[in-house]
Chimera marker file (.cmm) of the C-alpha trace (Angstrom):
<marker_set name="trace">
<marker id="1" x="17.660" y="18.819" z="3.456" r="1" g="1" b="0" radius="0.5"/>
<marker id="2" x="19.623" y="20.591" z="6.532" r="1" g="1" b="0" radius="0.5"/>
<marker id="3" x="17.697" y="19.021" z="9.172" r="1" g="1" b="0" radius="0.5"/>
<marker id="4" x="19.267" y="15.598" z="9.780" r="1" g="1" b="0" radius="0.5"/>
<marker id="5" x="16.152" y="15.002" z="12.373" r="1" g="1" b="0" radius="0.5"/>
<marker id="6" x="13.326" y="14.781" z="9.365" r="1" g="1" b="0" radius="0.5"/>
<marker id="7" x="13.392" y="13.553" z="5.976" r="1" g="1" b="0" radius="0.5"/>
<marker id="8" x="10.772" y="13.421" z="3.397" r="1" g="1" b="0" radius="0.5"/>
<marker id="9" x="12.020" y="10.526" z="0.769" r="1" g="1" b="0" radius="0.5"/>
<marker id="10" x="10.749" y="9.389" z="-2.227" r="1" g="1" b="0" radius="0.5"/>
<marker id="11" x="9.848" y="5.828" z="-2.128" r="1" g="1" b="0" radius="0.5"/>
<marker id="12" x="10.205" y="3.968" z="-5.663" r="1" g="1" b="0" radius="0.5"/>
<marker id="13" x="7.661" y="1.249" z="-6.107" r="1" g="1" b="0" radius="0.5"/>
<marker id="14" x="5.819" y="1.253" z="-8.971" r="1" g="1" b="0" radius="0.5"/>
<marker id="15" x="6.145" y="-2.117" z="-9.966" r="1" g="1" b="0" radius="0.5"/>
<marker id="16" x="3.968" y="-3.260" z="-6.454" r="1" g="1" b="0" radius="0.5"/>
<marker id="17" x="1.384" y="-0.360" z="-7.685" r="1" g="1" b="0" radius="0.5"/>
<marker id="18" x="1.016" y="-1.217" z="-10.687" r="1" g="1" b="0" radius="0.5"/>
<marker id="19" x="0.563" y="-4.952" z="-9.710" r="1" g="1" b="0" radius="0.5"/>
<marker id="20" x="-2.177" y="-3.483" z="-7.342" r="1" g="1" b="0" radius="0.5"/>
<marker id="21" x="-4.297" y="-2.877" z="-9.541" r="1" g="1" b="0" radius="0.5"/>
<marker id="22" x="-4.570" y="-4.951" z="-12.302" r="1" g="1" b="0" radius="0.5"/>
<marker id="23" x="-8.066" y="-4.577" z="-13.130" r="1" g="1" b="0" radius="0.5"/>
<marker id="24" x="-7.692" y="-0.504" z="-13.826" r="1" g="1" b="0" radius="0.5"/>
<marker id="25" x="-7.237" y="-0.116" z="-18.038" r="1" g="1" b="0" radius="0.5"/>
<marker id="26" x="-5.621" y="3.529" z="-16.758" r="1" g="1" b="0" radius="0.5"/>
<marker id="27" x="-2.074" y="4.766" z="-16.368" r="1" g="1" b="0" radius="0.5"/>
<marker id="28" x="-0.328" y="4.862" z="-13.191" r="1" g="1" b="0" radius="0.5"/>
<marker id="29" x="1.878" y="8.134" z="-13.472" r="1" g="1" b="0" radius="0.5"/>
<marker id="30" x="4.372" y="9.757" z="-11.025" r="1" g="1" b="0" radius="0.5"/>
<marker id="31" x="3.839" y="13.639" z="-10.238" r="1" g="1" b="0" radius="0.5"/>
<marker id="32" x="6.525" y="15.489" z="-10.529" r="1" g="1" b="0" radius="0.5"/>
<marker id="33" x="7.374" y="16.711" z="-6.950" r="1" g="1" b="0" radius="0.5"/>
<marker id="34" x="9.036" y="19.217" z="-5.122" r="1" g="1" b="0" radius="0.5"/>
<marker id="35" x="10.114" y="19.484" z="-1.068" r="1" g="1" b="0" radius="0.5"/>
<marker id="36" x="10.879" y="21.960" z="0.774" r="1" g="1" b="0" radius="0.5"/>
<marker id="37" x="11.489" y="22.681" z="4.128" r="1" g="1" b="0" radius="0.5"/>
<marker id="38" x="10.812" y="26.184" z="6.674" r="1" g="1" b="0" radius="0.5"/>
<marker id="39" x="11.733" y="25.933" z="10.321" r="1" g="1" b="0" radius="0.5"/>
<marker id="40" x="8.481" y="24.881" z="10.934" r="1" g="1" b="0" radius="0.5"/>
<marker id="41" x="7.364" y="22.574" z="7.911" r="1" g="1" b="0" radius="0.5"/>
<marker id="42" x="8.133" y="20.456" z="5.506" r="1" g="1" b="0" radius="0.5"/>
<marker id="43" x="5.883" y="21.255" z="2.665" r="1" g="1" b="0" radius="0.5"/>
<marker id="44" x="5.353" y="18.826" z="-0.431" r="1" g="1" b="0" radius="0.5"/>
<marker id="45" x="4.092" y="19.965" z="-3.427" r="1" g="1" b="0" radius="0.5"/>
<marker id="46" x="2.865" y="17.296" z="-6.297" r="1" g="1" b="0" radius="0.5"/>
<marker id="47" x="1.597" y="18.526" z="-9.935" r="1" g="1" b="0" radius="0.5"/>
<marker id="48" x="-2.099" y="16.773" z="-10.213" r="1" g="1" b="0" radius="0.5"/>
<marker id="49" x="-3.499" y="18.526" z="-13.719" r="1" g="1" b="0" radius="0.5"/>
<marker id="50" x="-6.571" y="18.086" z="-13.991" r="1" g="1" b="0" radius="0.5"/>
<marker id="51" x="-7.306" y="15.899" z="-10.621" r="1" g="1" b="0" radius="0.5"/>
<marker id="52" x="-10.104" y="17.509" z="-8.270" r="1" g="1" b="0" radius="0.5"/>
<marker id="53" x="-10.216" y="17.783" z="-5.044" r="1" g="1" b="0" radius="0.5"/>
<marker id="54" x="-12.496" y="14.934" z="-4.655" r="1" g="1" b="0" radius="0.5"/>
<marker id="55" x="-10.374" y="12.761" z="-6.566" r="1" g="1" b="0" radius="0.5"/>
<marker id="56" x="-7.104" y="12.934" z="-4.376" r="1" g="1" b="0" radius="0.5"/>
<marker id="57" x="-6.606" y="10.311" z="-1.964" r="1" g="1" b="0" radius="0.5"/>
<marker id="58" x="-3.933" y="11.212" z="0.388" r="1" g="1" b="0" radius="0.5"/>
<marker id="59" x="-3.095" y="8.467" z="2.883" r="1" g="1" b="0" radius="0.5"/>
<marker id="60" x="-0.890" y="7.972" z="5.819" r="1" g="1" b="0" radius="0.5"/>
<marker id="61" x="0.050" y="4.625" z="6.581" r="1" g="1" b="0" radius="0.5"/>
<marker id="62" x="2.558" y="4.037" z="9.079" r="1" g="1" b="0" radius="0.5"/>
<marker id="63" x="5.765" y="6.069" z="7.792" r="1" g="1" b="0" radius="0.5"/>
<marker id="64" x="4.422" y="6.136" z="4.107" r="1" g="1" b="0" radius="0.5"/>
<marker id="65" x="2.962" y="9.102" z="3.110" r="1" g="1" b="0" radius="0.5"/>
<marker id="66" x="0.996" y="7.860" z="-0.316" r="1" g="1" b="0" radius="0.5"/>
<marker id="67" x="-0.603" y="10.498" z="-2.945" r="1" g="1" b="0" radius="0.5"/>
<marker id="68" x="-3.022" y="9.723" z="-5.436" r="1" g="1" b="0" radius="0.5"/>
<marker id="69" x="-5.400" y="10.990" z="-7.438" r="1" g="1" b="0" radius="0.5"/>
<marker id="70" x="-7.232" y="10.628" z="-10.757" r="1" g="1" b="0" radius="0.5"/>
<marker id="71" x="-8.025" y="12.427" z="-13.729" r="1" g="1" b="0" radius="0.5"/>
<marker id="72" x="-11.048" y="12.255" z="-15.959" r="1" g="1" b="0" radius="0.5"/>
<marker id="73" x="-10.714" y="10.930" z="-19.682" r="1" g="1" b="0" radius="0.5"/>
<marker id="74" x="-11.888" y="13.591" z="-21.444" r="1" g="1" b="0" radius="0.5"/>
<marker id="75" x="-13.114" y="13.095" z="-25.012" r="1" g="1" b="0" radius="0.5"/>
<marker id="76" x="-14.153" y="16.359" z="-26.963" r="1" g="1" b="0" radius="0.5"/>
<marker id="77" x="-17.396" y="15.583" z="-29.134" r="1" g="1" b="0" radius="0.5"/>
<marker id="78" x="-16.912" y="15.474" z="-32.793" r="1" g="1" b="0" radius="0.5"/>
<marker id="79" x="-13.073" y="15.527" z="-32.276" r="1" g="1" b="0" radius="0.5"/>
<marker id="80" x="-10.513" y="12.997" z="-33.189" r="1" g="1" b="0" radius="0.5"/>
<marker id="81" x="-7.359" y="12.904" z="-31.574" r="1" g="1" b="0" radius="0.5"/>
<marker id="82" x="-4.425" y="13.289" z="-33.662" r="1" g="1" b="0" radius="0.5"/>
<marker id="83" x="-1.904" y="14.026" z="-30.901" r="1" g="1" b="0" radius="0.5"/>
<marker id="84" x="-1.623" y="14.187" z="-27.491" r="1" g="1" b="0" radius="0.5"/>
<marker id="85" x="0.925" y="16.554" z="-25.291" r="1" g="1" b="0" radius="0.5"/>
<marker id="86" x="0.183" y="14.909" z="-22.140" r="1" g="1" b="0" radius="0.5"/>
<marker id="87" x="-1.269" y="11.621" z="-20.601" r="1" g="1" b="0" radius="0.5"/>
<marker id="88" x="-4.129" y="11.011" z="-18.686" r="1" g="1" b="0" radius="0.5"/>
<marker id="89" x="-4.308" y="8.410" z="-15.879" r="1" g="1" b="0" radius="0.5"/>
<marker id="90" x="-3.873" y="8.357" z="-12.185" r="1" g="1" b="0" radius="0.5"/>
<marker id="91" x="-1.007" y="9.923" z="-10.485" r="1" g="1" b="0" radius="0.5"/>
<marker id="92" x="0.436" y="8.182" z="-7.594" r="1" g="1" b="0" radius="0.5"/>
<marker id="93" x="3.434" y="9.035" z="-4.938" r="1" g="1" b="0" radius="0.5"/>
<marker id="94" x="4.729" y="7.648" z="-2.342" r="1" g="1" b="0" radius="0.5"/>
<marker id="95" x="6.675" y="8.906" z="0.384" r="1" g="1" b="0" radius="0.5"/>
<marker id="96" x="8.866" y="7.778" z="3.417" r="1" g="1" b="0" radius="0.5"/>
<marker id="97" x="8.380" y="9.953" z="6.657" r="1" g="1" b="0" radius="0.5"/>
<marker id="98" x="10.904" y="9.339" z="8.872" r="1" g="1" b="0" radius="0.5"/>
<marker id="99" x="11.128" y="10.861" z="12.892" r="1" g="1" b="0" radius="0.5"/>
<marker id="100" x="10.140" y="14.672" z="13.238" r="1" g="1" b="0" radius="0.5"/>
<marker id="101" x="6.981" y="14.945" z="11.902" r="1" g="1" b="0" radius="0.5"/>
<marker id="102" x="3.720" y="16.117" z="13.625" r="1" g="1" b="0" radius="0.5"/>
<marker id="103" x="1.596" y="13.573" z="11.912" r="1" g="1" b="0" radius="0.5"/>
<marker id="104" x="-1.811" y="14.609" z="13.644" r="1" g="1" b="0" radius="0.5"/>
<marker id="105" x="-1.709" y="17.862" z="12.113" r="1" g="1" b="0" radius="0.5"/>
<marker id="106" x="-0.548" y="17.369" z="8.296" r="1" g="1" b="0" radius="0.5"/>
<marker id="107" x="-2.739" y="19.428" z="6.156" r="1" g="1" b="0" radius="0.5"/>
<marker id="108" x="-3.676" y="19.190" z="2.457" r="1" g="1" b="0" radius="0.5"/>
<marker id="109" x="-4.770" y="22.079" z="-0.379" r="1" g="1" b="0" radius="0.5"/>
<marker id="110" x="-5.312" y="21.764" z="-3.766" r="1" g="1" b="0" radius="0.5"/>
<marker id="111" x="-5.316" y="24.936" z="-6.314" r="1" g="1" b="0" radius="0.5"/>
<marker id="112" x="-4.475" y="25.293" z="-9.716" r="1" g="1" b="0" radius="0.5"/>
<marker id="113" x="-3.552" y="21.760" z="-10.612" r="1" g="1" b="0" radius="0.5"/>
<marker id="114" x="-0.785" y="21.720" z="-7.805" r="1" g="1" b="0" radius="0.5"/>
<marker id="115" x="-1.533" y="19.622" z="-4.130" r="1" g="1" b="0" radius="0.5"/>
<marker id="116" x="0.679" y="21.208" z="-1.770" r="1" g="1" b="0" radius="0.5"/>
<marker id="117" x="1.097" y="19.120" z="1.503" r="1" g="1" b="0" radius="0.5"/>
<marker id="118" x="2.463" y="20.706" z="4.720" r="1" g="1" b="0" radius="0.5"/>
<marker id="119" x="4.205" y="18.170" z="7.143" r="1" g="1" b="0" radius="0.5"/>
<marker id="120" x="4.690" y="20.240" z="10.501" r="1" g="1" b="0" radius="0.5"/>
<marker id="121" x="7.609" y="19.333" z="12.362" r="1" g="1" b="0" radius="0.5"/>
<marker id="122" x="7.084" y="18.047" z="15.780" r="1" g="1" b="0" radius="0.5"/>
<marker id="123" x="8.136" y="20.465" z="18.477" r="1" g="1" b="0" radius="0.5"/>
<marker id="124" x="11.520" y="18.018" z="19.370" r="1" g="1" b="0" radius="0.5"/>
<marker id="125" x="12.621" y="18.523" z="15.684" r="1" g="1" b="0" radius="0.5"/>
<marker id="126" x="12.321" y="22.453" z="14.954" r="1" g="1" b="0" radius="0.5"/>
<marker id="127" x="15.676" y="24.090" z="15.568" r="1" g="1" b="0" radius="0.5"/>
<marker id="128" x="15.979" y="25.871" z="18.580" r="1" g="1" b="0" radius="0.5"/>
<marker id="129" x="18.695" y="28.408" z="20.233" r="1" g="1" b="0" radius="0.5"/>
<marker id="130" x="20.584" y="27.324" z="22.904" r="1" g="1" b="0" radius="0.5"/>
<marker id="131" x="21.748" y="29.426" z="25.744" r="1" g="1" b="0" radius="0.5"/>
<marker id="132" x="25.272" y="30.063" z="26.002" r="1" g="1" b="0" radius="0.5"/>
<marker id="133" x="26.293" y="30.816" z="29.926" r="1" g="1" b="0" radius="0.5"/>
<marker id="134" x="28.820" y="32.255" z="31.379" r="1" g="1" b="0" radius="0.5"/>
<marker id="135" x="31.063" y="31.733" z="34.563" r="1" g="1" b="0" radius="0.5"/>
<link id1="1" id2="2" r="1" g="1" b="0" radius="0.2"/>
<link id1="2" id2="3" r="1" g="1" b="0" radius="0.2"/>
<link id1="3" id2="4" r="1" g="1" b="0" radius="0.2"/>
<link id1="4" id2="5" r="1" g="1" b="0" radius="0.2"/>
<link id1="5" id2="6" r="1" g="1" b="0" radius="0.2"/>
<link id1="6" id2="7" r="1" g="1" b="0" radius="0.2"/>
<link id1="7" id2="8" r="1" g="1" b="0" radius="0.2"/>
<link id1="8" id2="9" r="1" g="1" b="0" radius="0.2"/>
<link id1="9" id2="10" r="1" g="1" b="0" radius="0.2"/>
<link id1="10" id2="11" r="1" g="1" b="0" radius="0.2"/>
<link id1="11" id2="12" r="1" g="1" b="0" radius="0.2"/>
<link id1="12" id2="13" r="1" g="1" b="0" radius="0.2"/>
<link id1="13" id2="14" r="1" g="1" b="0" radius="0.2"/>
<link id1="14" id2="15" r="1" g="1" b="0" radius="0.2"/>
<link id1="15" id2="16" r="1" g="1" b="0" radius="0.2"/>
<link id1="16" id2="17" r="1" g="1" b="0" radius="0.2"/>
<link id1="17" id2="18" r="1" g="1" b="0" radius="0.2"/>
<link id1="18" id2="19" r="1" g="1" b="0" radius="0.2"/>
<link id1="19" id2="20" r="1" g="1" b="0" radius="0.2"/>
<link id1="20" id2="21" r="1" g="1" b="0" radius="0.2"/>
<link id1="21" id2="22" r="1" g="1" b="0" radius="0.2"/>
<link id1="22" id2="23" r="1" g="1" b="0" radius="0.2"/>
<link id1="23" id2="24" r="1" g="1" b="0" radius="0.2"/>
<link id1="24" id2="25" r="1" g="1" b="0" radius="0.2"/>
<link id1="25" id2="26" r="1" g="1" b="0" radius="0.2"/>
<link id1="26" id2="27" r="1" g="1" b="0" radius="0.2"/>
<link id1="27" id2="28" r="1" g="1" b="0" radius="0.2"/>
<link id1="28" id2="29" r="1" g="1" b="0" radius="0.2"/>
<link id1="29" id2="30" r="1" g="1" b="0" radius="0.2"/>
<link id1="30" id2="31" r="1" g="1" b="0" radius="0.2"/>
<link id1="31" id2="32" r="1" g="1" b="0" radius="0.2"/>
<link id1="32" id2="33" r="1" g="1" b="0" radius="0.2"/>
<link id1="33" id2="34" r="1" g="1" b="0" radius="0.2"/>
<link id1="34" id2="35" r="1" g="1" b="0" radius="0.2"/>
<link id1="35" id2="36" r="1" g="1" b="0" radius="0.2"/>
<link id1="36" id2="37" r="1" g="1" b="0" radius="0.2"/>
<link id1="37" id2="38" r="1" g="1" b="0" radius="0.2"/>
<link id1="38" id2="39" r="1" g="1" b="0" radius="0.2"/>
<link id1="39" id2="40" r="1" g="1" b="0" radius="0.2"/>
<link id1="40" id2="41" r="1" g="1" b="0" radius="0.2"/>
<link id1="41" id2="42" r="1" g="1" b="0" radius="0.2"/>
<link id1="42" id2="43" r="1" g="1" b="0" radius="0.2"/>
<link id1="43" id2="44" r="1" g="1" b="0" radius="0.2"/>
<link id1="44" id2="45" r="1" g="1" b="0" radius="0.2"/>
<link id1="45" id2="46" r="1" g="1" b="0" radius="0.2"/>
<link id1="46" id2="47" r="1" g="1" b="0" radius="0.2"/>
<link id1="47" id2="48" r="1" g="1" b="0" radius="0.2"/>
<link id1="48" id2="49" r="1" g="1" b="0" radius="0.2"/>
<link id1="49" id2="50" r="1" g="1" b="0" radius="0.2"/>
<link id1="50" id2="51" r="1" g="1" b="0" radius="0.2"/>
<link id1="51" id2="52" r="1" g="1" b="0" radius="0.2"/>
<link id1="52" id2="53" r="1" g="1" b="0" radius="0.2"/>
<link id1="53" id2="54" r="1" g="1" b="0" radius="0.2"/>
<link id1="54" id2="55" r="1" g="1" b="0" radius="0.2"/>
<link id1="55" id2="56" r="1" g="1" b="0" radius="0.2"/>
<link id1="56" id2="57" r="1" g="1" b="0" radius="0.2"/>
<link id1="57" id2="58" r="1" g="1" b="0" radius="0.2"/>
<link id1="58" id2="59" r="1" g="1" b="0" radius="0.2"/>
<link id1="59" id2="60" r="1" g="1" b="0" radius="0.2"/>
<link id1="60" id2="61" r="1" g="1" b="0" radius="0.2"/>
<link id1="61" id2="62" r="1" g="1" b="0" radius="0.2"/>
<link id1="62" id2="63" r="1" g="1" b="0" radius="0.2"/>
<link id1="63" id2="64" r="1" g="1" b="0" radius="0.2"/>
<link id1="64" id2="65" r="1" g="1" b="0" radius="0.2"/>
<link id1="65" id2="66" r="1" g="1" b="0" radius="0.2"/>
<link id1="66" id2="67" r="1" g="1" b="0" radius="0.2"/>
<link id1="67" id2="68" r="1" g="1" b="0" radius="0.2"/>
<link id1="68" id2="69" r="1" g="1" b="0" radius="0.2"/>
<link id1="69" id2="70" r="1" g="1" b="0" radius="0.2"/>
<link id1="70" id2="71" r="1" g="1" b="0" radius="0.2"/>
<link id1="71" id2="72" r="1" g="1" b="0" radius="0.2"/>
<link id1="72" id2="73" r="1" g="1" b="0" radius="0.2"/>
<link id1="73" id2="74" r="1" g="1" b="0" radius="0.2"/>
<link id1="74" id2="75" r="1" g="1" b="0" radius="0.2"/>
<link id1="75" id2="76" r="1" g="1" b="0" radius="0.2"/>
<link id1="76" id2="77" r="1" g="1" b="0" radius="0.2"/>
<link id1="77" id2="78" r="1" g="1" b="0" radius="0.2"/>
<link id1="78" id2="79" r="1" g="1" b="0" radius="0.2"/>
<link id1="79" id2="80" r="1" g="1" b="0" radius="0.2"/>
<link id1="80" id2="81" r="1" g="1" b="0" radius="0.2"/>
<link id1="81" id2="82" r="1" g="1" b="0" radius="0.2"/>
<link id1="82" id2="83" r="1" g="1" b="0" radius="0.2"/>
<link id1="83" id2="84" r="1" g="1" b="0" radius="0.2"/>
<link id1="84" id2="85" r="1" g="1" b="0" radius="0.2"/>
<link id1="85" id2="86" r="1" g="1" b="0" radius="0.2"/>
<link id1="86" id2="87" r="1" g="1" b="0" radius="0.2"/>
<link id1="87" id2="88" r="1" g="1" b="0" radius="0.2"/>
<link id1="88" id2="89" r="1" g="1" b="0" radius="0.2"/>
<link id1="89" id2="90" r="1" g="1" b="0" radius="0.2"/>
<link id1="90" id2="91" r="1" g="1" b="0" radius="0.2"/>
<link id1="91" id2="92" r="1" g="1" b="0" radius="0.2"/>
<link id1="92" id2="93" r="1" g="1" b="0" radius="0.2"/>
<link id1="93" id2="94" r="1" g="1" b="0" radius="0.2"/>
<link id1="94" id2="95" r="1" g="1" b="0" radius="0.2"/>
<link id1="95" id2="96" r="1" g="1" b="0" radius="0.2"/>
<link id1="96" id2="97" r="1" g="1" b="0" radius="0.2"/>
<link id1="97" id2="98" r="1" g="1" b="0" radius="0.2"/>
<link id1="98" id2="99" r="1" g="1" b="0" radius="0.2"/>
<link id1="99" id2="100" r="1" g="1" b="0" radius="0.2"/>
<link id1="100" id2="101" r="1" g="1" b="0" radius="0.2"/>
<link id1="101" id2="102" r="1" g="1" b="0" radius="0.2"/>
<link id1="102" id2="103" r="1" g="1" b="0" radius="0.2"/>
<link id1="103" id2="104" r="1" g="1" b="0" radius="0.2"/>
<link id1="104" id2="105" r="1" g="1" b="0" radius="0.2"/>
<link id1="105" id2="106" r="1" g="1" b="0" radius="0.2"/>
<link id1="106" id2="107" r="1" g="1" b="0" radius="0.2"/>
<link id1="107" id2="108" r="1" g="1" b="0" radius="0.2"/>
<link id1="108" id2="109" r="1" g="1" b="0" radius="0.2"/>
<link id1="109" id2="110" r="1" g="1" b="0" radius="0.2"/>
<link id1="110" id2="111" r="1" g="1" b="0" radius="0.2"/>
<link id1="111" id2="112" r="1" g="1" b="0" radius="0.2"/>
<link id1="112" id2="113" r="1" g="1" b="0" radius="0.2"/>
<link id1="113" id2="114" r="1" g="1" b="0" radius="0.2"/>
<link id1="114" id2="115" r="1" g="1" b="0" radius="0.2"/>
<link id1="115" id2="116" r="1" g="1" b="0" radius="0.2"/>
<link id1="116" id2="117" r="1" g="1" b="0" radius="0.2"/>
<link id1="117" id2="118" r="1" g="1" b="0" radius="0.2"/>
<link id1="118" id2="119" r="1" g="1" b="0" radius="0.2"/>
<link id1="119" id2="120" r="1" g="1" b="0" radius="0.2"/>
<link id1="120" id2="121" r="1" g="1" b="0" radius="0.2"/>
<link id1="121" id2="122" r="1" g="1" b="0" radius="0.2"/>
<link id1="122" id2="123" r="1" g="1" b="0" radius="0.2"/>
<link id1="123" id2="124" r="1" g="1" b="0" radius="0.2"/>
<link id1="124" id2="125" r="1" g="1" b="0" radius="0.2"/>
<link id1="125" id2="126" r="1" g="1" b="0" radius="0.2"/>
<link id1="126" id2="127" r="1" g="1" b="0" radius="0.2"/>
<link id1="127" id2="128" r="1" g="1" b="0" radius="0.2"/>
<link id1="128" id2="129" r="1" g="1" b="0" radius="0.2"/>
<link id1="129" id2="130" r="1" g="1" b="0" radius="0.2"/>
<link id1="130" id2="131" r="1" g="1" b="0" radius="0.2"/>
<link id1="131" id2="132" r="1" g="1" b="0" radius="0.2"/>
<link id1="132" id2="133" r="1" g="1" b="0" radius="0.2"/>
<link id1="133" id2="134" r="1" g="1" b="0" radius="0.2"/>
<link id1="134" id2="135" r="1" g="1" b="0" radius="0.2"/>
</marker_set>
């Protein structure tokens, strides 16, 4: 990132959320992320295939920004699996916000199987142009 004033980090813990749950028989899987940043934003975006809307859970919790959502096990009738390309489960992120971010007005969309997440920055942290005088 260029802006030394915000960063969006990854925060590793999956050995406290797996532990969190110990009564869930379902995979806890990381979404593959990307971040990017605009003058204005910081925008996440997390691949959640097959997750809808109403099963994302996006918290904020002091400087941890925490994604998750869940898919449904889907079992085709009069099918047996023979091999799988992908795995089900629940997807789960977290994030460390640090200073910069307008954290009343972080908004959320989901389309296509991809969250995106835009972090505004807060007014002290966009860049700005500063005034040169002379004389």
């Amino acid at each position: 990132m260029t802006d030394r004033n915000i960063q969006v980090k990854r925060n590793e813990r999956p050995a406290r959320e797996e532990a969190a749950e110990p009564a869930r028989d379902r995979a806890i899987l990381t979404p593959a992320c990307d971040i990017c940043e605009t003058e204005q934003d910081i925008v996440l975006t997390a691949d959640m295939p097959g997750v809808p809307a109403d099963a994302i859970d996006l918290q904020l919790d002091q400087d941890v920004l925490t994604v998750t959502g869940e898919q449904a096990e889907e079992k085709a009738e009069g099918r047996d699996r023979v091999h799988t390309g992908y795995r089900t489960g629940i997807f789960r992120r977290s994030f460390s916000l640090l200073t910069g971010v307008d954290r009343d007005h972080i908004r959320a969309h989901l389309a296509n199987g991809v969250l995106t997440v835009t972090l505004p920055k807060a007014e002290e942290a966009r860049p700005r142009k500063i005034e040169v005088r002379t004389g």
